[in-house]
CHARMM internal coordinates of N, CA and C (Angstrom, degrees):
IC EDIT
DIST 1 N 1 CA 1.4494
DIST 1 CA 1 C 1.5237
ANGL 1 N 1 CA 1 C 109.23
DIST 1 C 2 N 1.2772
ANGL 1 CA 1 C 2 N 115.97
DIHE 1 N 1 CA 1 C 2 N 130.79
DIST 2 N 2 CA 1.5873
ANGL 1 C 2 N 2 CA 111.10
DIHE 1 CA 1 C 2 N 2 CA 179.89
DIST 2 CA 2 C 1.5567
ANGL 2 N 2 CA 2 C 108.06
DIHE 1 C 2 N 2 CA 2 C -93.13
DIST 2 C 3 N 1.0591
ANGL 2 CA 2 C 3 N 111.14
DIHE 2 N 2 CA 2 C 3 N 153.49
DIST 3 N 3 CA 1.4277
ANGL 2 C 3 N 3 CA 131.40
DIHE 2 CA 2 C 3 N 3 CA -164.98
DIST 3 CA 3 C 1.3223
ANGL 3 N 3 CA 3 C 110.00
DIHE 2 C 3 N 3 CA 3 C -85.62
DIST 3 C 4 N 1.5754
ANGL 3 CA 3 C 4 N 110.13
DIHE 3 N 3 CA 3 C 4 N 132.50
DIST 4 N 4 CA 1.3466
ANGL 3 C 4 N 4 CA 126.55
DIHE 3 CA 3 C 4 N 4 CA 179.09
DIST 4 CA 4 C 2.1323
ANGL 4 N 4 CA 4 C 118.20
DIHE 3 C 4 N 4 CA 4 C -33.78
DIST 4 C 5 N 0.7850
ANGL 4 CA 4 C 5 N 122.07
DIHE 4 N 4 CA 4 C 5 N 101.98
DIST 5 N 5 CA 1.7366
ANGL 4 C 5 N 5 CA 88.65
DIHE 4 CA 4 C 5 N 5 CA 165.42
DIST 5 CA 5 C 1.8114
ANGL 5 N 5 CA 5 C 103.17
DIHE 4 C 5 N 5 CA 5 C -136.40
DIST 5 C 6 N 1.4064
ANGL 5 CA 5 C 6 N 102.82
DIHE 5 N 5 CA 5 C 6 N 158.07
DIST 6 N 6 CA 1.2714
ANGL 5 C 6 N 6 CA 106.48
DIHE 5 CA 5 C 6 N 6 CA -174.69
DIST 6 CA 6 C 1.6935
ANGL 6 N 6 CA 6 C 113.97
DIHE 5 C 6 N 6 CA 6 C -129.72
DIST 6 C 7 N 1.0875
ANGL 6 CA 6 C 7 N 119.42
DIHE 6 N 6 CA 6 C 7 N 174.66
DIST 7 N 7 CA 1.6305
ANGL 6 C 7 N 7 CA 113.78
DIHE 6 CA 6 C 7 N 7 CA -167.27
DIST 7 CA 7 C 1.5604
ANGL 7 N 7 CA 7 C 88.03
DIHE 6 C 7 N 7 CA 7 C -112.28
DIST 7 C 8 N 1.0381
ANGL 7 CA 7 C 8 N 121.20
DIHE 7 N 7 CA 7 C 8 N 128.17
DIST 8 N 8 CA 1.5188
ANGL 7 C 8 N 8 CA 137.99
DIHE 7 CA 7 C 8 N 8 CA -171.82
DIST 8 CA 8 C 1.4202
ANGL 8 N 8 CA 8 C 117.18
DIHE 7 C 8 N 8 CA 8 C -111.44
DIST 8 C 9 N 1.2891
ANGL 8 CA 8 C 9 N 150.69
DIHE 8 N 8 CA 8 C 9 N 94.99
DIST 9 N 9 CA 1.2320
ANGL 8 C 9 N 9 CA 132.81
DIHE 8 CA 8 C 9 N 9 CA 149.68
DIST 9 CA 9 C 1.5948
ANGL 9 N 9 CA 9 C 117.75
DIHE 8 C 9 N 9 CA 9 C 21.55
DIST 9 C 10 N 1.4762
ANGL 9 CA 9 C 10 N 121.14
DIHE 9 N 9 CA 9 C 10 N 141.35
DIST 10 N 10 CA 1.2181
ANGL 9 C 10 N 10 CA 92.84
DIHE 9 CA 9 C 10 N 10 CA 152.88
DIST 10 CA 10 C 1.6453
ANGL 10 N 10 CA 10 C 122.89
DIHE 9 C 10 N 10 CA 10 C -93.37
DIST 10 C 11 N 1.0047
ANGL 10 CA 10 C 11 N 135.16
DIHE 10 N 10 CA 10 C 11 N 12.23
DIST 11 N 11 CA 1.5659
ANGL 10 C 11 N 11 CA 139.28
DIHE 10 CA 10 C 11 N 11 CA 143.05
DIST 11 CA 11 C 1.1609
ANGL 11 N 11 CA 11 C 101.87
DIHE 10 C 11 N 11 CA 11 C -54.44
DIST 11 C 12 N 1.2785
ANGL 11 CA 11 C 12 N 140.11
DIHE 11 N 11 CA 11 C 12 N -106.40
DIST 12 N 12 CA 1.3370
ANGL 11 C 12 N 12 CA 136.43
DIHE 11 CA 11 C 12 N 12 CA 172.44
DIST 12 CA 12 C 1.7114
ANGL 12 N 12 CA 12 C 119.64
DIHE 11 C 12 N 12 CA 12 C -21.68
DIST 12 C 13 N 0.8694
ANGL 12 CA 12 C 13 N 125.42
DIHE 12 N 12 CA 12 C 13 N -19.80
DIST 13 N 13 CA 1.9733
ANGL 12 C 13 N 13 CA 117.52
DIHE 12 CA 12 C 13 N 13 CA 176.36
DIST 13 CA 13 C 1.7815
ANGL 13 N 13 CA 13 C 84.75
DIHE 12 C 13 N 13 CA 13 C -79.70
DIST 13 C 14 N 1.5460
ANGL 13 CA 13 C 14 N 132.86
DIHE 13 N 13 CA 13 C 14 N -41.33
DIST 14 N 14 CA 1.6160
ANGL 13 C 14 N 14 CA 114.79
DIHE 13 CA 13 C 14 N 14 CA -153.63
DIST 14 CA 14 C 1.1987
ANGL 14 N 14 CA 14 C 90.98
DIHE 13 C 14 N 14 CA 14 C -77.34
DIST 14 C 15 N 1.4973
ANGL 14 CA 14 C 15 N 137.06
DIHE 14 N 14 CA 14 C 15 N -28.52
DIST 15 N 15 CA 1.8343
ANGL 14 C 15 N 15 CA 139.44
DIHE 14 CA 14 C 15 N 15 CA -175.30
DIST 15 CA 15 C 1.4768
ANGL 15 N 15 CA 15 C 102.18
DIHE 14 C 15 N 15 CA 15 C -50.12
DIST 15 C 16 N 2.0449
ANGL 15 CA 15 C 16 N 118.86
DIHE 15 N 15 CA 15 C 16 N -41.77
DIST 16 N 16 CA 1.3208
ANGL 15 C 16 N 16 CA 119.51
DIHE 15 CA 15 C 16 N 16 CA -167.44
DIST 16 CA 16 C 1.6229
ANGL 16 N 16 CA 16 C 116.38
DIHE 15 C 16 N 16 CA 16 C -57.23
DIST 16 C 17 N 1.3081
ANGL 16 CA 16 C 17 N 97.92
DIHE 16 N 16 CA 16 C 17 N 145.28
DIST 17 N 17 CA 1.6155
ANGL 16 C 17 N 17 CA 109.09
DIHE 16 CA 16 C 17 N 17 CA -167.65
DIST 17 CA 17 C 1.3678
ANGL 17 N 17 CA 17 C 88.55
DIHE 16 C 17 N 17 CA 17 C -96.84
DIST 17 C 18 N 1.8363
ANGL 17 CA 17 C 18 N 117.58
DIHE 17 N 17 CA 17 C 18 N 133.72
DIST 18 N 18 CA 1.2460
ANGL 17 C 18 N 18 CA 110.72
DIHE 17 CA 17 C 18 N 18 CA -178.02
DIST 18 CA 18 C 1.8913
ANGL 18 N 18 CA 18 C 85.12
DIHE 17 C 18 N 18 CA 18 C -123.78
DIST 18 C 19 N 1.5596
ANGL 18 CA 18 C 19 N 114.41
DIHE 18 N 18 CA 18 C 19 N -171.67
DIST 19 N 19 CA 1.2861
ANGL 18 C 19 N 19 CA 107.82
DIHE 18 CA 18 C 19 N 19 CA -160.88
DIST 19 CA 19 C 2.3783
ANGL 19 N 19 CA 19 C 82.52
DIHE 18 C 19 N 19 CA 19 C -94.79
DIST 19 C 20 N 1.3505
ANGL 19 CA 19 C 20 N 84.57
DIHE 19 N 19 CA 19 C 20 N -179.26
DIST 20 N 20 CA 1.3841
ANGL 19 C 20 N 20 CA 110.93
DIHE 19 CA 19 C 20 N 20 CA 179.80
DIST 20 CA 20 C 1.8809
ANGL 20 N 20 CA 20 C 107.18
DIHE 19 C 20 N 20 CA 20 C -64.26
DIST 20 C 21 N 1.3163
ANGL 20 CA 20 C 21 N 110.70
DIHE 20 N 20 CA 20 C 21 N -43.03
DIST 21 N 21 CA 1.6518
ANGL 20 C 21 N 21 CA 110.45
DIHE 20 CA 20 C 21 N 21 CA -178.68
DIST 21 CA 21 C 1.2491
ANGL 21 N 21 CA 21 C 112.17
DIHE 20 C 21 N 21 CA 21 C -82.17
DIST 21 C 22 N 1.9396
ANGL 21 CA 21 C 22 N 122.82
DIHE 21 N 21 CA 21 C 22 N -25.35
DIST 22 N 22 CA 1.5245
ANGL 21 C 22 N 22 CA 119.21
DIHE 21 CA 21 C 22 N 22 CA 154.07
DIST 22 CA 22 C 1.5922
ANGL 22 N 22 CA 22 C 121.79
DIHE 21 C 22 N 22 CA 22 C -65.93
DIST 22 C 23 N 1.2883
ANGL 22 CA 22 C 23 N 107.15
DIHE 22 N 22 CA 22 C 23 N -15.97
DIST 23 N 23 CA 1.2743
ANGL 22 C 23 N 23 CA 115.23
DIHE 22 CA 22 C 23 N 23 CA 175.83
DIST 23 CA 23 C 1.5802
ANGL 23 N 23 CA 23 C 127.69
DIHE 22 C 23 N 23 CA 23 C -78.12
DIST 23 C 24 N 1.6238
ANGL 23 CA 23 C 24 N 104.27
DIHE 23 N 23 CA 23 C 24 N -34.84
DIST 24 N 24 CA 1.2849
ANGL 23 C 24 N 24 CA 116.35
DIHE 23 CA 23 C 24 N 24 CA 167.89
DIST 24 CA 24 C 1.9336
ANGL 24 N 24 CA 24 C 108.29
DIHE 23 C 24 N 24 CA 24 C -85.00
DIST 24 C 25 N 1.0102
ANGL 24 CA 24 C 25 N 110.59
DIHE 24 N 24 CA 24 C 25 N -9.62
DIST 25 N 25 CA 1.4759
ANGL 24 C 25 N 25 CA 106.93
DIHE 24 CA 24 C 25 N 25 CA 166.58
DIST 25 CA 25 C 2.0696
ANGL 25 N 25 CA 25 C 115.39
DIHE 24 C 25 N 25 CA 25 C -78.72
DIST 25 C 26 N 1.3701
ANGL 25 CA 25 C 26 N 76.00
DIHE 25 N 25 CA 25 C 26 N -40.11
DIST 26 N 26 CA 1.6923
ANGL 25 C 26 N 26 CA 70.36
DIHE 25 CA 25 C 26 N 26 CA 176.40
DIST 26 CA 26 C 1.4677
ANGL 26 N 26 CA 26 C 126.21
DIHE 25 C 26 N 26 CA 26 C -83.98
DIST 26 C 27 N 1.2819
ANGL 26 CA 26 C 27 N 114.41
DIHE 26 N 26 CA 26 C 27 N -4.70
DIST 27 N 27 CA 1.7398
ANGL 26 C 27 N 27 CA 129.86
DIHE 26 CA 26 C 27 N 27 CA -157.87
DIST 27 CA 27 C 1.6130
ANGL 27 N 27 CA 27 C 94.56
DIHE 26 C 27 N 27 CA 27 C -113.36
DIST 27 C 28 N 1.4360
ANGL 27 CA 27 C 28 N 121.48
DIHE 27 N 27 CA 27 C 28 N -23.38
DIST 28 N 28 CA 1.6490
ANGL 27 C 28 N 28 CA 113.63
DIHE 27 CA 27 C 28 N 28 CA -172.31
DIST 28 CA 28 C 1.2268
ANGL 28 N 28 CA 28 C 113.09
DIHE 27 C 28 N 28 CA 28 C 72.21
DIST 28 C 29 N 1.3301
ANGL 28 CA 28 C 29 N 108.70
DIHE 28 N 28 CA 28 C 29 N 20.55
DIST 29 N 29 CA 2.2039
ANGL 28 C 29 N 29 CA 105.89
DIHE 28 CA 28 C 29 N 29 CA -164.49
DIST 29 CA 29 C 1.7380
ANGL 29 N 29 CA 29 C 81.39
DIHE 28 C 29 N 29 CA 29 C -125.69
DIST 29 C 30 N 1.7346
ANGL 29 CA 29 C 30 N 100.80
DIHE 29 N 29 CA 29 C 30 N 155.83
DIST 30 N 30 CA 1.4161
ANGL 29 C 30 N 30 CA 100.25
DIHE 29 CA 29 C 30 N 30 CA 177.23
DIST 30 CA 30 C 1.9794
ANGL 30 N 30 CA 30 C 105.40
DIHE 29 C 30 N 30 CA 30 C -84.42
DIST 30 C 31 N 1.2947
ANGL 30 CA 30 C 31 N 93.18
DIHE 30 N 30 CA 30 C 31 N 152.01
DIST 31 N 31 CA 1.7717
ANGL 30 C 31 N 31 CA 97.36
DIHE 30 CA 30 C 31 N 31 CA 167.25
DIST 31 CA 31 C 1.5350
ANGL 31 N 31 CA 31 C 95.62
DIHE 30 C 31 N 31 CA 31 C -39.54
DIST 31 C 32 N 1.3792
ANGL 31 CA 31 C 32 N 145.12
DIHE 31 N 31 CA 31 C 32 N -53.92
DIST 32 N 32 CA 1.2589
ANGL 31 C 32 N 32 CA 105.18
DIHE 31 CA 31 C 32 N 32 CA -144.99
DIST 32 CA 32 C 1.6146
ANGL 32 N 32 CA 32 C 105.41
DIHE 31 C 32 N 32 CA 32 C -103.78
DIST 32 C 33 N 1.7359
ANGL 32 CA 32 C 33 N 105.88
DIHE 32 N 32 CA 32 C 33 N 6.12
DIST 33 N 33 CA 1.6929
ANGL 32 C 33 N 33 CA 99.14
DIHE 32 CA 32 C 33 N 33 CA 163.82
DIST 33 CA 33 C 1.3786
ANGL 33 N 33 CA 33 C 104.88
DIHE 32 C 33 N 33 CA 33 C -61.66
DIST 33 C 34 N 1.0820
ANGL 33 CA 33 C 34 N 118.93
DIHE 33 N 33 CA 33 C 34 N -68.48
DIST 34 N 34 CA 1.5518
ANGL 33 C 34 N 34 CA 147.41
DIHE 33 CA 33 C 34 N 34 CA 175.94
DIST 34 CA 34 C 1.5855
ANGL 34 N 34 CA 34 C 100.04
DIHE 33 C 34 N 34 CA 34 C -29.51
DIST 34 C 35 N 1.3829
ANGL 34 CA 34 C 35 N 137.20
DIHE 34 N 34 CA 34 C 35 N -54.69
DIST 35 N 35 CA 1.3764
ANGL 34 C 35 N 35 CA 113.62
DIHE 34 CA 34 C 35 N 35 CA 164.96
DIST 35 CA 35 C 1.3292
ANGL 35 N 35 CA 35 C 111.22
DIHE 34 C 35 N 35 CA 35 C -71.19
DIST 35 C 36 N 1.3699
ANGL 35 CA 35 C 36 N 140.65
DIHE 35 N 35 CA 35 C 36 N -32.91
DIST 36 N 36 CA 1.5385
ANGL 35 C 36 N 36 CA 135.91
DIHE 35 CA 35 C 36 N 36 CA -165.99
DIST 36 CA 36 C 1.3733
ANGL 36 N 36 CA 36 C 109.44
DIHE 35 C 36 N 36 CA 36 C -73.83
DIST 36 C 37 N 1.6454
ANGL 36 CA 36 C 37 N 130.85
DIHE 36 N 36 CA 36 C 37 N -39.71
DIST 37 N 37 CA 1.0462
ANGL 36 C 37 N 37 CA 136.45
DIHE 36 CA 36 C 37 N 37 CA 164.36
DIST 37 CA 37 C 1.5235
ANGL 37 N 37 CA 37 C 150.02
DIHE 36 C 37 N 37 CA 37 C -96.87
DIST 37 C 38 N 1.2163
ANGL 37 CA 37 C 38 N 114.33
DIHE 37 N 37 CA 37 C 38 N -8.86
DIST 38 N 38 CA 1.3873
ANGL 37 C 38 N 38 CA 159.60
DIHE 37 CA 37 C 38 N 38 CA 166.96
DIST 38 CA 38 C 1.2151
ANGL 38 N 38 CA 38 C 143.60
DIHE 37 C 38 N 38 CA 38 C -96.15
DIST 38 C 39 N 1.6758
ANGL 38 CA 38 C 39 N 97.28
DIHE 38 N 38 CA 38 C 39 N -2.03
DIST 39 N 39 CA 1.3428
ANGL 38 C 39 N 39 CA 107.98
DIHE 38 CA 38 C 39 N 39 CA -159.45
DIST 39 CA 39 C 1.5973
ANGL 39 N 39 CA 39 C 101.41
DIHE 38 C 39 N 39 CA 39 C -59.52
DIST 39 C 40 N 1.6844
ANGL 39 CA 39 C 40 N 128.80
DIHE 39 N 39 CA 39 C 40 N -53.41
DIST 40 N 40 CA 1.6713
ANGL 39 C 40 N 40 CA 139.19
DIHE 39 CA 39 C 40 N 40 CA 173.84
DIST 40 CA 40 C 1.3445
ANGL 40 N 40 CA 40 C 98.44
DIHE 39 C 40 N 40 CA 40 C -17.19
DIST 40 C 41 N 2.0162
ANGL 40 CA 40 C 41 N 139.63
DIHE 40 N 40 CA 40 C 41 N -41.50
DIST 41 N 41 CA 1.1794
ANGL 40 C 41 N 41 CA 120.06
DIHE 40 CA 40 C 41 N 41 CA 163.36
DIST 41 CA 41 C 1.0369
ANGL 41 N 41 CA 41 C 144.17
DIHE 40 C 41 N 41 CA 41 C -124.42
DIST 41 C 42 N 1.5244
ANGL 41 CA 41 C 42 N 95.86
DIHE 41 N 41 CA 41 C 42 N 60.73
DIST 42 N 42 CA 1.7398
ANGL 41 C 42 N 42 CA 125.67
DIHE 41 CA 41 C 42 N 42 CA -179.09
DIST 42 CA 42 C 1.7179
ANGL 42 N 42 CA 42 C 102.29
DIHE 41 C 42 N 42 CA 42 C -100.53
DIST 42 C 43 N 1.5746
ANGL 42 CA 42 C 43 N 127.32
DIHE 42 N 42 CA 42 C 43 N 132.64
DIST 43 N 43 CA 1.3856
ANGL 42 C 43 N 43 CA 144.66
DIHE 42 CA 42 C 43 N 43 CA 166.77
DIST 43 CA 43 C 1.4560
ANGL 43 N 43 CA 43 C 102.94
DIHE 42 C 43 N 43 CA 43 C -103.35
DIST 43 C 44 N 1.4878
ANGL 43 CA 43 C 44 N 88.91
DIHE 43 N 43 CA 43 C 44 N 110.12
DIST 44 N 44 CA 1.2888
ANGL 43 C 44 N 44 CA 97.44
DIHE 43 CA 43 C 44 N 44 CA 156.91
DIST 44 CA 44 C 1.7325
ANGL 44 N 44 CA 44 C 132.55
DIHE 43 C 44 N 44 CA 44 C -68.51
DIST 44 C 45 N 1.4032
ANGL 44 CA 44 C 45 N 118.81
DIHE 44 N 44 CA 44 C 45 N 103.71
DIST 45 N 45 CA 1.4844
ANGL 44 C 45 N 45 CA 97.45
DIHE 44 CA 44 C 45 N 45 CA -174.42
DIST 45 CA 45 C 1.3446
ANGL 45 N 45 CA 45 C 113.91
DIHE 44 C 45 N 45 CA 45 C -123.83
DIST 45 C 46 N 1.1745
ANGL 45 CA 45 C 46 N 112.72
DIHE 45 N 45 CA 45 C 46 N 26.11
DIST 46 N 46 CA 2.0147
ANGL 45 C 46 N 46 CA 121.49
DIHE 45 CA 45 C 46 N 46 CA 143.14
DIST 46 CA 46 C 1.0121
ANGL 46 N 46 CA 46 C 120.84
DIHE 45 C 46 N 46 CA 46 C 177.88
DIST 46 C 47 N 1.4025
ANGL 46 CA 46 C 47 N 172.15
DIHE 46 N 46 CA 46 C 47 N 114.19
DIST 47 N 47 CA 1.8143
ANGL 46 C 47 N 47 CA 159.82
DIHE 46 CA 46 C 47 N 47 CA -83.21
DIST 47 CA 47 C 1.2961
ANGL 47 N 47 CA 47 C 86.45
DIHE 46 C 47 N 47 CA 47 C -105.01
DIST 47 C 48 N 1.3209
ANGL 47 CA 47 C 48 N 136.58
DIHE 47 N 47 CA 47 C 48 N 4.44
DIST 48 N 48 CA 1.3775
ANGL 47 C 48 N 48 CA 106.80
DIHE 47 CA 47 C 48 N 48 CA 157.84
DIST 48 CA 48 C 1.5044
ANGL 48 N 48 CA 48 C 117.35
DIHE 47 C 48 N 48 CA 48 C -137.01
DIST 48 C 49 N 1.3611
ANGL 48 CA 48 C 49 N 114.38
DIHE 48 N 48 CA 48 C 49 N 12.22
DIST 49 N 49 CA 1.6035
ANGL 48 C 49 N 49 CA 112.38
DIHE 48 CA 48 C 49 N 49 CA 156.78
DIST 49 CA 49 C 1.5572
ANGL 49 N 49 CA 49 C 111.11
DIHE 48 C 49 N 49 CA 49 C -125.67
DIST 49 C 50 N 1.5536
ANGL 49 CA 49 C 50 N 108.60
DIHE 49 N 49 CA 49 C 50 N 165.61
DIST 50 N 50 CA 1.2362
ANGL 49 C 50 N 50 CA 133.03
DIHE 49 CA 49 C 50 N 50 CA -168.96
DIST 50 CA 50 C 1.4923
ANGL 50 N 50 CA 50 C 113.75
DIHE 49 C 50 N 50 CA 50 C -116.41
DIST 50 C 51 N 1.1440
ANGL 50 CA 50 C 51 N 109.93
DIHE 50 N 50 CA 50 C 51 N 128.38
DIST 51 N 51 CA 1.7068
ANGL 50 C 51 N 51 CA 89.55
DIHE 50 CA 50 C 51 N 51 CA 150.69
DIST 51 CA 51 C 1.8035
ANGL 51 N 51 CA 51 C 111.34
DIHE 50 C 51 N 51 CA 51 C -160.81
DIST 51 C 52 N 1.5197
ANGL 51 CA 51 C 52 N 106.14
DIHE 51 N 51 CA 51 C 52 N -175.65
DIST 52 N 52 CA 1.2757
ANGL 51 C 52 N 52 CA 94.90
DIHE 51 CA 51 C 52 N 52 CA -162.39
DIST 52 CA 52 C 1.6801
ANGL 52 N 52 CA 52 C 93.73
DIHE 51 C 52 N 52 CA 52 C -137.46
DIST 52 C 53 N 1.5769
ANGL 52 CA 52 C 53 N 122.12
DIHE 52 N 52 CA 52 C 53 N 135.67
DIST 53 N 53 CA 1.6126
ANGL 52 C 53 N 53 CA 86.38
DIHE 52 CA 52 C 53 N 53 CA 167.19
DIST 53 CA 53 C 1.5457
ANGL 53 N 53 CA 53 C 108.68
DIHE 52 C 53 N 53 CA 53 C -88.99
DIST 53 C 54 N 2.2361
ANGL 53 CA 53 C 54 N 80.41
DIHE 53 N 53 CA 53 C 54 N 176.05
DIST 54 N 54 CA 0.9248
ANGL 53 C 54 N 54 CA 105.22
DIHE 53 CA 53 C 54 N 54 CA 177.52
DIST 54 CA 54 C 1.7165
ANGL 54 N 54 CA 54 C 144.63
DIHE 53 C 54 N 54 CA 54 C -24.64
DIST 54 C 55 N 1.6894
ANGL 54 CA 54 C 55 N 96.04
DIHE 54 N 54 CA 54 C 55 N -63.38
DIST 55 N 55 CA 1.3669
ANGL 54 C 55 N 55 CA 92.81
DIHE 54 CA 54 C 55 N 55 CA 162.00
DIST 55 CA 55 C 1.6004
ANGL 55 N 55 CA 55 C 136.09
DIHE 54 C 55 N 55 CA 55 C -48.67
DIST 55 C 56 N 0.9763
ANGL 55 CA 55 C 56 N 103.46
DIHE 55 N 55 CA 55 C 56 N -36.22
DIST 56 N 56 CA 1.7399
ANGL 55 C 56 N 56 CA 114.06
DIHE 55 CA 55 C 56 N 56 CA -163.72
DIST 56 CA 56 C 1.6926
ANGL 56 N 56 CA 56 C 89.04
DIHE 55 C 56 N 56 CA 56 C -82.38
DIST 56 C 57 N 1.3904
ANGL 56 CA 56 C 57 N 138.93
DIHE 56 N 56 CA 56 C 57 N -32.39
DIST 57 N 57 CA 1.2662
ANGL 56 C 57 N 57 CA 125.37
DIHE 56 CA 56 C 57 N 57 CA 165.03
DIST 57 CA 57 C 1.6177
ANGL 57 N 57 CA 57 C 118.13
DIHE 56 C 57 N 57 CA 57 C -57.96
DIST 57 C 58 N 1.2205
ANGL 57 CA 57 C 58 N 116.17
DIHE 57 N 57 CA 57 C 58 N -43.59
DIST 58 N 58 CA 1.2375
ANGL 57 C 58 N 58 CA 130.33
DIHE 57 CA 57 C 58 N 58 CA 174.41
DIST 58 CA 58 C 1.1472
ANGL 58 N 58 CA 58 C 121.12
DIHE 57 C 58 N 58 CA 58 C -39.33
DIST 58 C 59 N 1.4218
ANGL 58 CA 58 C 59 N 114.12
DIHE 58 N 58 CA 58 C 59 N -38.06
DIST 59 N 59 CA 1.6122
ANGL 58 C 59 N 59 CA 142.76
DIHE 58 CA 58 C 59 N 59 CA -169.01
DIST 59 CA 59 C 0.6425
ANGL 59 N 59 CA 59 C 128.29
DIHE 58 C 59 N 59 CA 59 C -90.69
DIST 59 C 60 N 1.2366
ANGL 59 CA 59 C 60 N 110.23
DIHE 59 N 59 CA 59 C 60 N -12.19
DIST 60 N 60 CA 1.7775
ANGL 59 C 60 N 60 CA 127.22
DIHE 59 CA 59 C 60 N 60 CA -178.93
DIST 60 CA 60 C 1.5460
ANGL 60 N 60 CA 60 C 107.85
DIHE 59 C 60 N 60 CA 60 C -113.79
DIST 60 C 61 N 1.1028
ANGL 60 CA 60 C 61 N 141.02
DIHE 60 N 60 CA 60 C 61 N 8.95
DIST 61 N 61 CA 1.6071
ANGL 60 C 61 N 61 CA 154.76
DIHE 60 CA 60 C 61 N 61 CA 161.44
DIST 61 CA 61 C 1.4501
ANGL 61 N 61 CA 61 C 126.47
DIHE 60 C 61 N 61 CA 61 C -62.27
DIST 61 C 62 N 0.7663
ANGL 61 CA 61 C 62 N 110.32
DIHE 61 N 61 CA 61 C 62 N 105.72
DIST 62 N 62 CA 2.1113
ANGL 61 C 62 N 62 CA 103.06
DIHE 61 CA 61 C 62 N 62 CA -166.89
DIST 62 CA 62 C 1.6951
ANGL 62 N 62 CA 62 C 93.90
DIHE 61 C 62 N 62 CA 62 C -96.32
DIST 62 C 63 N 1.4543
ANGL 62 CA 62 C 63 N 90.04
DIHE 62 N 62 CA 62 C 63 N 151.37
DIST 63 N 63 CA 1.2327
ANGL 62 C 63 N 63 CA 106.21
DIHE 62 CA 62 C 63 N 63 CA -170.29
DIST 63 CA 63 C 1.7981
ANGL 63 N 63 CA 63 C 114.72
DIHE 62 C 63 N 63 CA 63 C -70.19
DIST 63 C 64 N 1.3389
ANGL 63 CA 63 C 64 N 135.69
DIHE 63 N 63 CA 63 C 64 N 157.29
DIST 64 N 64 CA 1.0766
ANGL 63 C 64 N 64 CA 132.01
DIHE 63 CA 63 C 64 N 64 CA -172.42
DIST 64 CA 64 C 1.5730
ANGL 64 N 64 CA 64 C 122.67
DIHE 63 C 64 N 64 CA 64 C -77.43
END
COOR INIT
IC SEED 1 N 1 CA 1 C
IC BUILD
């Protein structure tokens, strides 16, 4: 079965909740800075996954 995908705004793509290890890919911070310091924008979305949106990963990226 192929998987749902939809064309999103880009307002709506930064709303998307991506997981915690896409999150530390886009932010340059390790998963566990990102839980130790960041936790205020971590979603919980079931006792055993995490995620954060998009934007707020974005935001947390230091420049090169």
């Amino acid at each position: 079965m192929k998987p749902l995908t939809f064309n999103l705004s880009p307002e709506l793509e930064l709303e998307r909740i991506i997981t915690i290890l896409q999150a530390s890919n886009v932010s340059t911070l390790s998963e566990d800075t990102i839980r130790r310091r960041h936790a205020d924008k971590i979603i919980k979305l079931s006792p055993r996954r995490d995620g954060m949106k998009l934007r707020d990963a974005l935001s947390l990226r230091r420049p090169p």
